[in-house]
N, CA, C and O atoms as a MOPAC input file, in Angstrom:
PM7 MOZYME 1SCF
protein

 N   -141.14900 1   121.79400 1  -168.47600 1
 C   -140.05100 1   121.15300 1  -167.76600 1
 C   -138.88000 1   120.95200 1  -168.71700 1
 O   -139.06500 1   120.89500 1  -169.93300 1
 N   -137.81600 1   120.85900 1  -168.23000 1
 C   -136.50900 1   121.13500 1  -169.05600 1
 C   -135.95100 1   119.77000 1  -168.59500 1
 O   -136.04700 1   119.40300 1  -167.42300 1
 N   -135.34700 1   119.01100 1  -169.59000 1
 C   -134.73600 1   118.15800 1  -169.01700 1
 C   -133.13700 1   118.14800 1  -169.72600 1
 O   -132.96200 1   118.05500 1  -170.94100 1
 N   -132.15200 1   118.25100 1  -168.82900 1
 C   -130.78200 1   118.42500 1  -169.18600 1
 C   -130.07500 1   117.17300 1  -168.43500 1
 O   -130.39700 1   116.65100 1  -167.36700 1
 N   -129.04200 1   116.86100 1  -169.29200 1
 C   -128.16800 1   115.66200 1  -169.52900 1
 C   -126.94700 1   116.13500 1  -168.03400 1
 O   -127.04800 1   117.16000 1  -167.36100 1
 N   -126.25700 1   115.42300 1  -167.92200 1
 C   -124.66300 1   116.14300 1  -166.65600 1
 C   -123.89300 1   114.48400 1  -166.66800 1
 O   -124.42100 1   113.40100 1  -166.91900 1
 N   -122.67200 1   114.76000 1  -166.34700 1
 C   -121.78200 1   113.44600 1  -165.83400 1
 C   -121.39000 1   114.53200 1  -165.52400 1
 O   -121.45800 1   115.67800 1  -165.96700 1
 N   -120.60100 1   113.58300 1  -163.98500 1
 C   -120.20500 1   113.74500 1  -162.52600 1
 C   -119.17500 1   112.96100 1  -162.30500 1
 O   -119.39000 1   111.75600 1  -162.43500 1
 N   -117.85900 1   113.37700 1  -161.93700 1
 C   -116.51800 1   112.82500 1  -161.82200 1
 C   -116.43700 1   112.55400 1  -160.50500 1
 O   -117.15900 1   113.15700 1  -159.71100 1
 N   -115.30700 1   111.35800 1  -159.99600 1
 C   -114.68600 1   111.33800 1  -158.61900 1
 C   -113.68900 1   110.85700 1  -158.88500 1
 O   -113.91700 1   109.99200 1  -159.73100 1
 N   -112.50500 1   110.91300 1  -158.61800 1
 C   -110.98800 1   110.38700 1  -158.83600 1
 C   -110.85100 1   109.89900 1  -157.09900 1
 O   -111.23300 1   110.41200 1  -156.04800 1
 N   -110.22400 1   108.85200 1  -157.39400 1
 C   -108.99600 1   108.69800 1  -156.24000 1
 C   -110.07200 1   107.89200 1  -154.85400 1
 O   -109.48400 1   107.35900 1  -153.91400 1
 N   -111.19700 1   107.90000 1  -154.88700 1
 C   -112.25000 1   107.08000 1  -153.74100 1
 C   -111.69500 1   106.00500 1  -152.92300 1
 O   -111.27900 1   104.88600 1  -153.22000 1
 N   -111.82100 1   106.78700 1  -151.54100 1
 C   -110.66400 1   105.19300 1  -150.59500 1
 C   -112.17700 1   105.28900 1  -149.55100 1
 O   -113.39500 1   105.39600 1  -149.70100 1
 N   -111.49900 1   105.21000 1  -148.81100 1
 C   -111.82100 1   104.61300 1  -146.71600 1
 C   -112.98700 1   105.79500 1  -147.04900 1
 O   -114.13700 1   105.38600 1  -147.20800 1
 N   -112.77300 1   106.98900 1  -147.13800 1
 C   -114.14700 1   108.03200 1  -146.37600 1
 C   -115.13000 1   108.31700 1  -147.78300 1
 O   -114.80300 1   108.97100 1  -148.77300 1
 N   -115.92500 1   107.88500 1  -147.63000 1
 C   -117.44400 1   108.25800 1  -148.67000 1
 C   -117.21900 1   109.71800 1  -149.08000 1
 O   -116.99300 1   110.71800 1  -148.39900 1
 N   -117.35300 1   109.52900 1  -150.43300 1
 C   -117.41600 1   110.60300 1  -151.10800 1
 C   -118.81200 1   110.87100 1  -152.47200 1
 O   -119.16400 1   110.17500 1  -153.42500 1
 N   -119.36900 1   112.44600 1  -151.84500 1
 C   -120.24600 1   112.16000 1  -152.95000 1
 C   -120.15300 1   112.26700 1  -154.43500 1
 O   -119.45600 1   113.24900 1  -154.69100 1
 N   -120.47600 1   111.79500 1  -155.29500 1
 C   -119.99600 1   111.66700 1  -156.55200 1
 C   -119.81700 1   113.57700 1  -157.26000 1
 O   -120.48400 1   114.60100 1  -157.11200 1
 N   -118.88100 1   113.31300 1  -157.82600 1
 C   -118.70600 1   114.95000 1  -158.52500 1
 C   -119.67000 1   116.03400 1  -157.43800 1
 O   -120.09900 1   117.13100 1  -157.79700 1
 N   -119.83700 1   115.53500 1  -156.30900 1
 C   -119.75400 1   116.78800 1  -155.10600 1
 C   -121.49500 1   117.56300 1  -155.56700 1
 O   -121.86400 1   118.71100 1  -155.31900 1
 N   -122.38600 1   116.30300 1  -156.38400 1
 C   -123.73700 1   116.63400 1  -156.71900 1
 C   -124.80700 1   116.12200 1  -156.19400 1
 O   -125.26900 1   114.98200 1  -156.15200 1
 N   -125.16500 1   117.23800 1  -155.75900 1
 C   -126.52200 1   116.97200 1  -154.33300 1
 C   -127.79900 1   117.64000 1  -155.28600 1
 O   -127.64300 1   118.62800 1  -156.00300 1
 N   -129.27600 1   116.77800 1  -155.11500 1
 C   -130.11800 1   117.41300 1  -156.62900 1
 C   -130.29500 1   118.22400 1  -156.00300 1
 O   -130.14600 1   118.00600 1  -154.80000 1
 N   -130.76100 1   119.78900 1  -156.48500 1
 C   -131.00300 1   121.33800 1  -156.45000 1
 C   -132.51700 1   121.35400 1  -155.92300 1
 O   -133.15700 1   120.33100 1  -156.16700 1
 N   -133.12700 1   122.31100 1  -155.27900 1
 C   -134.58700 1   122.41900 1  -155.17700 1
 C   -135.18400 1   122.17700 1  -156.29800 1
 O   -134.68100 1   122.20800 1  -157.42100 1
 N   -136.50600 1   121.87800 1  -155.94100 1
 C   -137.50100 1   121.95200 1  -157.13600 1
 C   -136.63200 1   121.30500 1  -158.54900 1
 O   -136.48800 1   122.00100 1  -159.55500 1
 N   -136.15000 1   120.04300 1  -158.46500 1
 C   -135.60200 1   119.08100 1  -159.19200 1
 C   -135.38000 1   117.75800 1  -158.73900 1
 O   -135.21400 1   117.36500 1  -157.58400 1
 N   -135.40100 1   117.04800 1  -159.92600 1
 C   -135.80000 1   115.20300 1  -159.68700 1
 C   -134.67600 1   115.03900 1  -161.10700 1
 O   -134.62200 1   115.29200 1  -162.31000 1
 N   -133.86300 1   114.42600 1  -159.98200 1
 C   -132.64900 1   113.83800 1  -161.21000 1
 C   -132.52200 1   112.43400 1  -161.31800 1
 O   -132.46700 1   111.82400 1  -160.25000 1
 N   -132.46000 1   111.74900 1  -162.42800 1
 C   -132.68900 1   110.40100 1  -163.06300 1
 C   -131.27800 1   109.93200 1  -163.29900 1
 O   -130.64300 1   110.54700 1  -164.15600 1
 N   -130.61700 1   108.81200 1  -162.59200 1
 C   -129.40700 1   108.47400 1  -162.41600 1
 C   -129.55900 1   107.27900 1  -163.83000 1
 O   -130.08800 1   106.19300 1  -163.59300 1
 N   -129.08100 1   107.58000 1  -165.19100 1
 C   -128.89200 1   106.90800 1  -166.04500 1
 C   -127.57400 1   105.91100 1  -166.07700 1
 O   -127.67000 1   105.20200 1  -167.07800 1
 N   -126.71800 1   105.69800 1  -165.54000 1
 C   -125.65600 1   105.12900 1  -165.39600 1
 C   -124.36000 1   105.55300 1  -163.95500 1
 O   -124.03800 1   106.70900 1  -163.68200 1
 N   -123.85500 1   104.39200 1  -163.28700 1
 C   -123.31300 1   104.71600 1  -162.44700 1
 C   -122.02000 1   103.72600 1  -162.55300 1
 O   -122.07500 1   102.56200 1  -162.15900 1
 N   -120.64500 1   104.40900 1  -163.22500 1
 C   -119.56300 1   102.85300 1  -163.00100 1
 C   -118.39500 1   103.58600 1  -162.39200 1
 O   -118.00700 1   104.75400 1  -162.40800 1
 N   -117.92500 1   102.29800 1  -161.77200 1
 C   -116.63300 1   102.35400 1  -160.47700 1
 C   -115.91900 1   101.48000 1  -161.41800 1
 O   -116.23900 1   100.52100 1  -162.12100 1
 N   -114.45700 1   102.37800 1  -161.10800 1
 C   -113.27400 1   101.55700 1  -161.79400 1
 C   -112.24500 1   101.07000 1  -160.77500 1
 O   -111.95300 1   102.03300 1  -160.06600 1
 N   -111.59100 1   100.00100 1  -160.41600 1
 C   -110.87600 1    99.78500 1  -159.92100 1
 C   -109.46900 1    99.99400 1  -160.21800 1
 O   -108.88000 1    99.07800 1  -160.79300 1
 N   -108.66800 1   101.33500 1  -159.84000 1
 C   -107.33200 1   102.11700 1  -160.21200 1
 C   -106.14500 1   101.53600 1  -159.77600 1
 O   -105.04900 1   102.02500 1  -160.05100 1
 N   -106.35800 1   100.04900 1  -158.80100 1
 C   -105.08500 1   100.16800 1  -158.28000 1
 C   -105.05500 1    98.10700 1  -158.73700 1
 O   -105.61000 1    97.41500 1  -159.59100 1
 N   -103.90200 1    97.79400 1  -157.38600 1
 C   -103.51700 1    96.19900 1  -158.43200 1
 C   -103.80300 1    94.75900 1  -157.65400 1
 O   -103.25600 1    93.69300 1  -157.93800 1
 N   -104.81400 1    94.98000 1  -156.57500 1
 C   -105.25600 1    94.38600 1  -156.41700 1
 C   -107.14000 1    94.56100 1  -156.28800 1
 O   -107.79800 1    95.48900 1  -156.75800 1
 N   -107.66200 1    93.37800 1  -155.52000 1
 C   -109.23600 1    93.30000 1  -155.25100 1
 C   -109.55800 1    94.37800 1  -154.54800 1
 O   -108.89300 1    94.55700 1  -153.52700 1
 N   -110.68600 1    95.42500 1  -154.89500 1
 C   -111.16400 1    95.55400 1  -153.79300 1
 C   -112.99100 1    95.54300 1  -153.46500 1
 O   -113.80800 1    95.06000 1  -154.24900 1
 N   -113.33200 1    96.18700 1  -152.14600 1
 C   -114.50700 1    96.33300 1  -152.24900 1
 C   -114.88800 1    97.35700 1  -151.97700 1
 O   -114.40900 1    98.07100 1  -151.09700 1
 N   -115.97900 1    97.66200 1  -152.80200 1
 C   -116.31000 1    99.01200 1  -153.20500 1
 C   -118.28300 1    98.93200 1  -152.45700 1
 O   -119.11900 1    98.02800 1  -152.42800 1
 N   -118.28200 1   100.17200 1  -152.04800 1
 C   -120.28600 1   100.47900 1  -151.56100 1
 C   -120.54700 1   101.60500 1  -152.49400 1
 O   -119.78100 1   102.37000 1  -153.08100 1
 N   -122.18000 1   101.46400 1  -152.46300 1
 C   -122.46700 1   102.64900 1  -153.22000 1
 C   -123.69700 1   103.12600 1  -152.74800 1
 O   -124.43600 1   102.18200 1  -153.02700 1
 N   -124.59400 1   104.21700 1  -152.06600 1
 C   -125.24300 1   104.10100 1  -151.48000 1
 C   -126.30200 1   105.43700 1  -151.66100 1
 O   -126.02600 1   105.77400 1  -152.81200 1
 N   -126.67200 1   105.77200 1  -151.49400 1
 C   -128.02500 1   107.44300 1  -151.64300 1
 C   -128.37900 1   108.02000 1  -150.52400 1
 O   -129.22000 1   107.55000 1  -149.75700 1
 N   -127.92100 1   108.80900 1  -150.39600 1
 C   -127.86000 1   109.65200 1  -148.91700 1
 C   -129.24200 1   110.46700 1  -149.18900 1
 O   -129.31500 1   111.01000 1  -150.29100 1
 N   -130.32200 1   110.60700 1  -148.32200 1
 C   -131.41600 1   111.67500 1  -148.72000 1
 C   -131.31400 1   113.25400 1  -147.63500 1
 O   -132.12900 1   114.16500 1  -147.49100 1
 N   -129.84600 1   113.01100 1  -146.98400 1
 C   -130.10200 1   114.26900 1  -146.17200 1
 C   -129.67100 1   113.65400 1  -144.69000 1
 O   -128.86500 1   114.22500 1  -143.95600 1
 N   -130.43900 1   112.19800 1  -144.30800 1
 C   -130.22000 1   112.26500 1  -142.93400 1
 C   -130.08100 1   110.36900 1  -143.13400 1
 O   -129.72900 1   109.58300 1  -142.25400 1
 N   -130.43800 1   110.07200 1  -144.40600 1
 C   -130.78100 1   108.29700 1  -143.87900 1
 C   -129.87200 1   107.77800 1  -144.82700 1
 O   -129.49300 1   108.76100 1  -145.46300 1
 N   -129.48700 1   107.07600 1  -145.13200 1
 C   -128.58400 1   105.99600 1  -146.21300 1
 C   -128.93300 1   104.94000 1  -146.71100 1
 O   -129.23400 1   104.05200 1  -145.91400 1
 N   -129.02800 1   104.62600 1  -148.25400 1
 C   -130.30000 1   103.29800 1  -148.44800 1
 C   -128.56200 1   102.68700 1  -149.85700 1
 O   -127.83300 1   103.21900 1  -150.69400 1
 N   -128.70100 1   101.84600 1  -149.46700 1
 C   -127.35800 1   100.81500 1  -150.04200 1
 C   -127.84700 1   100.45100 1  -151.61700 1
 O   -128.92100 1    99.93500 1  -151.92700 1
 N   -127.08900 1   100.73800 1  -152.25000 1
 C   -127.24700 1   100.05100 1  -153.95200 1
 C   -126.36800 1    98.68500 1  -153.74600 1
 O   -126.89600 1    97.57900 1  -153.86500 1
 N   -124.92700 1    98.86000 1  -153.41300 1
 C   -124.47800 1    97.51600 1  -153.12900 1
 C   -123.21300 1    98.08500 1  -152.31300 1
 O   -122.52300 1    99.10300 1  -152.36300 1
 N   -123.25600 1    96.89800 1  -151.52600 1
 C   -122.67400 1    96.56300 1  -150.30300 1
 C   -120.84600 1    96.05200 1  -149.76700 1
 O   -120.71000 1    95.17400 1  -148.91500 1
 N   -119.84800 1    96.60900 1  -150.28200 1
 C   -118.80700 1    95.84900 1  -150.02800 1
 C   -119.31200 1    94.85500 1  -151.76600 1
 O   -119.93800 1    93.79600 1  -151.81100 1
 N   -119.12500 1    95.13500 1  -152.18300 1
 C   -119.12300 1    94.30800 1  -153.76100 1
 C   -117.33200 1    94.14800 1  -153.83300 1
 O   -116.52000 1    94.82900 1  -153.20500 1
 N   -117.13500 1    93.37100 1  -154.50700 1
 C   -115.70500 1    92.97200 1  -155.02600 1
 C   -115.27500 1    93.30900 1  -156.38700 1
 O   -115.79200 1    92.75800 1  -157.35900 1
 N   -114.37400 1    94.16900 1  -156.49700 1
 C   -113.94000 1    94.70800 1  -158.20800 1
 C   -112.23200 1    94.43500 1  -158.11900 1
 O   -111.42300 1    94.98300 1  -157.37100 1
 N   -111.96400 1    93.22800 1  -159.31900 1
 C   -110.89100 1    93.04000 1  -159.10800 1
 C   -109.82300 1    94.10400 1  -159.83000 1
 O   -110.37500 1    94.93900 1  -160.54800 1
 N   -108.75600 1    94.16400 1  -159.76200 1
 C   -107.74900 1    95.19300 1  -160.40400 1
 C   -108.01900 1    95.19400 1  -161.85000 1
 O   -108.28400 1    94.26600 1  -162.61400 1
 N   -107.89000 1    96.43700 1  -162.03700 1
 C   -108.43900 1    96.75000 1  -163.94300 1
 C   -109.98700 1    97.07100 1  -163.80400 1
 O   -110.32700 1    97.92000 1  -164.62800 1
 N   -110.72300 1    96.75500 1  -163.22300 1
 C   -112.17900 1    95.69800 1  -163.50200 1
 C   -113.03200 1    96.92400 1  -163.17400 1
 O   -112.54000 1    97.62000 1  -162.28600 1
 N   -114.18700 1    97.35200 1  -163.67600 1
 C   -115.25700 1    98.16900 1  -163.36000 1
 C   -116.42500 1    97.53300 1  -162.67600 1
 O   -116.28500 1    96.33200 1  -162.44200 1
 N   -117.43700 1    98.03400 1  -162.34500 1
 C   -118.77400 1    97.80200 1  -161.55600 1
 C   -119.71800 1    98.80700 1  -162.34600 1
 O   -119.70300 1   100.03100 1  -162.22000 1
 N   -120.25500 1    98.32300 1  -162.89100 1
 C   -121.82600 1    99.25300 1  -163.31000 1
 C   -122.92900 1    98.79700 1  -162.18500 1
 O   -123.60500 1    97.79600 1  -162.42400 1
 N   -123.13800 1    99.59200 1  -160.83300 1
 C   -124.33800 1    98.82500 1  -160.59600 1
 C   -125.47200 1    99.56400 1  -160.85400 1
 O   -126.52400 1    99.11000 1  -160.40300 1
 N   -125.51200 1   100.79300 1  -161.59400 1
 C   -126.92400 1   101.06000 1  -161.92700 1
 C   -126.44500 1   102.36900 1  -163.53100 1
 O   -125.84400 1   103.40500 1  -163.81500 1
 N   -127.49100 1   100.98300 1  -164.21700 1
 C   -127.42200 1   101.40400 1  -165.59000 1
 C   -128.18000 1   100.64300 1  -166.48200 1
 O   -129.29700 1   100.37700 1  -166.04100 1
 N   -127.84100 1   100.04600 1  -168.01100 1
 C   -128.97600 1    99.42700 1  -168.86700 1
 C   -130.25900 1    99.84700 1  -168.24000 1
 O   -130.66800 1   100.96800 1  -167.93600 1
 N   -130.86600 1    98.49600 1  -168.10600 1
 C   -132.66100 1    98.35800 1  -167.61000 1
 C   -132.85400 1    99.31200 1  -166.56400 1
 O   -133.76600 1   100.13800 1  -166.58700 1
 N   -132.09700 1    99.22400 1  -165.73900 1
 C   -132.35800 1   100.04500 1  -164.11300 1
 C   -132.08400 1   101.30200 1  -164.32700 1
 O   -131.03300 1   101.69400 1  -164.83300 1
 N   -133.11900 1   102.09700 1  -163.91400 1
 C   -132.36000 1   103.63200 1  -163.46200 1
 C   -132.83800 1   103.93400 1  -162.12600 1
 O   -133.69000 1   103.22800 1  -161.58700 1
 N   -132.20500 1   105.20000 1  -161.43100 1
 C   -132.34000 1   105.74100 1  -160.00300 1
 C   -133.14000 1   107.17700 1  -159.77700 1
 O   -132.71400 1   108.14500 1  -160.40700 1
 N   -134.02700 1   107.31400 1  -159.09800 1
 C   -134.90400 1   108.57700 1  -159.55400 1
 C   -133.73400 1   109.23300 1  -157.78100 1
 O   -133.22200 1   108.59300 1  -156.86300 1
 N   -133.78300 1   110.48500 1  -158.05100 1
 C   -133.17300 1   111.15600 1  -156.56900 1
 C   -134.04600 1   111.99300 1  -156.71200 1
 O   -134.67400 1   112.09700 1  -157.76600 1
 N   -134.26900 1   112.82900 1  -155.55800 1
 C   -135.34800 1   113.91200 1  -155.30400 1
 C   -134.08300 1   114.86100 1  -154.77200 1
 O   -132.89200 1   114.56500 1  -154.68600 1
 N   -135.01900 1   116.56300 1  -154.32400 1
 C   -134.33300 1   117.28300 1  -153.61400 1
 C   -133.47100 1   117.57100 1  -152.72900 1
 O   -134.02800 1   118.16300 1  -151.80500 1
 N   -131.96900 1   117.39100 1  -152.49700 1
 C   -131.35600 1   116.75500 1  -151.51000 1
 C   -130.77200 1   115.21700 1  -151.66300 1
 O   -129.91600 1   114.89900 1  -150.83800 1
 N   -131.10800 1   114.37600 1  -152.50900 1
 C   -130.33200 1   113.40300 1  -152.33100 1
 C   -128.74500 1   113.18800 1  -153.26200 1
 O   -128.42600 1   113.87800 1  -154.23000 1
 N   -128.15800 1   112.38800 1  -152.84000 1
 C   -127.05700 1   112.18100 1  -153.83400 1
 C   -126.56900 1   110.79500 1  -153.32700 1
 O   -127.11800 1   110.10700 1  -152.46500 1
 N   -125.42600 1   110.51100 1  -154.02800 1
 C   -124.51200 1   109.39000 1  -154.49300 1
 C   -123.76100 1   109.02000 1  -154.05100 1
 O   -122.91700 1   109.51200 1  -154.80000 1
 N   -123.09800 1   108.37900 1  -153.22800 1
 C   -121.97700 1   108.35200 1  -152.53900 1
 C   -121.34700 1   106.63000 1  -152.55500 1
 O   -121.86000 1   105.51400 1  -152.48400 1
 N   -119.82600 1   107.23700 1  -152.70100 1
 C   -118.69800 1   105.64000 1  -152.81500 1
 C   -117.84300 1   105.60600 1  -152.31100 1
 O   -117.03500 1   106.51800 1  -152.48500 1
 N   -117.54400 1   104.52500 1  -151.39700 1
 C   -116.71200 1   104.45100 1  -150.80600 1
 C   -116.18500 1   102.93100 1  -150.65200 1
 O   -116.93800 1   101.95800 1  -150.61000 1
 N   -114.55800 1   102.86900 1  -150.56100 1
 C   -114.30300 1   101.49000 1  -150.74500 1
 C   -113.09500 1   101.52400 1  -149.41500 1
 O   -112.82000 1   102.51800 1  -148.74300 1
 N   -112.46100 1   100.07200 1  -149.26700 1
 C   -111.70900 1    99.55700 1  -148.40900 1
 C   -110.28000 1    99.53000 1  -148.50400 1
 O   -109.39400 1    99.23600 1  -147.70100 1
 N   -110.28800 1    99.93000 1  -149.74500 1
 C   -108.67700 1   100.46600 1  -149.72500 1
 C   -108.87100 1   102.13200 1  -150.37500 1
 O   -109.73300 1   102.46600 1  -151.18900 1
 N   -107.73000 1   103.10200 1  -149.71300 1
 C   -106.88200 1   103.66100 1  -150.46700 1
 C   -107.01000 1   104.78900 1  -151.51800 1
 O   -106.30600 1   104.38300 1  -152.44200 1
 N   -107.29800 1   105.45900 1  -151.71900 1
 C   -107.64500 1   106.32900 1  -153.50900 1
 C   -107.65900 1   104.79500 1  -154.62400 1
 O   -106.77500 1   104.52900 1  -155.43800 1
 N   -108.83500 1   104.01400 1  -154.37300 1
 C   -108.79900 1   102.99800 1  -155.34800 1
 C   -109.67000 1   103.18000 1  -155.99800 1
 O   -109.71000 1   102.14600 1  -156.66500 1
 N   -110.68200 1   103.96100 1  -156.40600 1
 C   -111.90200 1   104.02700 1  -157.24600 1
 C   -111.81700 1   105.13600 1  -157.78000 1
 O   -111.52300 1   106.03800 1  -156.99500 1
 N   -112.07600 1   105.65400 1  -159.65000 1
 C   -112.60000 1   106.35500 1  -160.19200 1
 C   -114.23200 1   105.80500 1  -160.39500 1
 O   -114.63400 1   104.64300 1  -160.44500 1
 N   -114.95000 1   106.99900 1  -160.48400 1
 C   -116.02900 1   107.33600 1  -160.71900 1
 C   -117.09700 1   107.92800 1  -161.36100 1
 O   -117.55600 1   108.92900 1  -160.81000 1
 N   -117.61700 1   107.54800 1  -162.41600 1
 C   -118.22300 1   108.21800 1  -163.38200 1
 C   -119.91400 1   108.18500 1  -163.13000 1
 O   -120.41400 1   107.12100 1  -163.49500 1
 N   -120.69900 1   108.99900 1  -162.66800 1
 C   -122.17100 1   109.07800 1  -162.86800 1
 C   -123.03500 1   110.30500 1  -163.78100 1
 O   -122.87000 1   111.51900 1  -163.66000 1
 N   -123.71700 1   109.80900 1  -164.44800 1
 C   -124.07100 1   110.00200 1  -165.65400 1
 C   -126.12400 1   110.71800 1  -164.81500 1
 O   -126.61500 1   110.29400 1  -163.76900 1
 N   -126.52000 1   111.37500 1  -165.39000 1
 C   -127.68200 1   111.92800 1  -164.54000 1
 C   -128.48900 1   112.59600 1  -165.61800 1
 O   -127.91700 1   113.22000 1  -166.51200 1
 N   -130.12300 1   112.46100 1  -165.55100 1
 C   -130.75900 1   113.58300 1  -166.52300 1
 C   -131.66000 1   114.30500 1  -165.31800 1
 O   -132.41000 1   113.70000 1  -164.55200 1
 N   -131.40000 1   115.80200 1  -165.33200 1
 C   -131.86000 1   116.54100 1  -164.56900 1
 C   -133.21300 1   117.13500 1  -165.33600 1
 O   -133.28800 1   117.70700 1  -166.42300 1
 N   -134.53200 1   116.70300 1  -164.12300 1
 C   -135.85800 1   117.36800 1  -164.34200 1
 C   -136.07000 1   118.61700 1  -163.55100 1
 O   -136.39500 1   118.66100 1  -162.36500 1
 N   -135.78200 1   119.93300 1  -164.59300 1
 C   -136.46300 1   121.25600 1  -163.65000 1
 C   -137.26000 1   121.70400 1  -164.16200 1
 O   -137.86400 1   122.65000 1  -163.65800 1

């Protein structure tokens, strides 16, 4: 088994869910979400979701969270990590605007 490192970009995250750097895990691979942070780009509060799509269902990391202007959100990183299987991915979406950059960080098992 090979295990390889990846970060995954998103610029500009408003109103419609977007999946992170457009990465859905590959067949016959199990990717390990080592870090996941949202930046807040614009000048006021907002609230930001973050959630794991497996194909057909949606399971919430966090919910409408609040990130004030300047301010980041790590919600999964240090102690915690996220296992995804075949088909799943990442997705963020917030309440205002192109207000979120997005950085997720991943070690891919093939």
């Amino acid at each position: 088994m090979a295990n390889t490192f990846y970060r995954k970009f998103s610029g500009n995250v408003g109103n419609t869910a977007v999946t992170v750097g457009s990465y859905t895990v590959g067949t016959s691979t199990t990717s390990v979400i080592v870090g996941l942070t949202l930046c807040n780009v614009v000048g006021s509060t907002i609230n930001a979701s973050v959630y794991i799509n497996n194909g057909s269902n949606n399971y919430y990391i966090i919910k409408s969270a609040p990130i004030s202007s300047g301010g980041a959100l790590v919600p999964i990183g240090g102690e915690q990590k996220v296992i995804l299987q075949t088909g799943d991915n990442v997705r963020v979406v917030s309440d205002t605007a192109s207000s979120i950059d997005c950085v997720l960080s991943i070690m891919e098992i093939t």
